[in-house]
C-alpha positions, 0 to 999 in steps of 0.5 A: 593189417586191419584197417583204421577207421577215420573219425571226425573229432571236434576241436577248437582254435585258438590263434595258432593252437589246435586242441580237442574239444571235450565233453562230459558224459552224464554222471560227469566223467570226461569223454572225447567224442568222434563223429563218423562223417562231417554232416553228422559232426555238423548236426550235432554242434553246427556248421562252423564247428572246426574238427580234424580227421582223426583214427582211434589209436590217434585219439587214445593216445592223445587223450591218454595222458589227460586220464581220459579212456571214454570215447563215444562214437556219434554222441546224440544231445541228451539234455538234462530232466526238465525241472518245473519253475524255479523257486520264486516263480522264475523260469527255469534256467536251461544247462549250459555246457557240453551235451553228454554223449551217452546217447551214441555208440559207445566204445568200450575202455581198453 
């Protein structure tokens, strides 16, 4: 029986609800993200950042019916290209949102 490899997913709790933290890859599709250790998870989105250990037919499966198939193993931040001073000499304001995950190992759609 091949063995499972256990990811660290990022989630987020609200009360007494549990649900998986999203992101966004480049080009705006939607991905979920896994992370090979707790150091690595706590790099990327801090310390405080609630995850559960989950296997990949476990993530698929909970991300299937929401017609997510990207599954990015230890994403890196990749910041949006840098644009100059906005327009009437104000700073440019930086992205908000989800890092995109295109940066780390990338799993391939079923």
């Amino acid at each position: 029986m091949a063995r499972v490899v256990i990811w660290h997913v990022p989630v987020t709790v609200t009360g007494r609800t549990t649900s998986l933290r999203l992101f966004r890859l480049r080009d705006g599709r939607r991905c979920a993200v896994g992370f090979s250790s707790a150091g690595a998870l706590a790099e990327l989105l801090g310390p405080e950042q609630a995850a559960v250990e989950l296997g990949e037919p476990a993530l698929r499966a909970l991300t299937a019916p929401l017609g997510i198939d990207e599954l990015v193993l230890d994403p890196r931040l990749v910041a949006p290209p840098v644009s100059g001073p906005a327009a009437g000499g104000a700073a440019a304001r930086p992205a908000t949102g989800h890092p995109a995950a295109r940066s780390g190992a990338h799993l391939q759609r079923r």
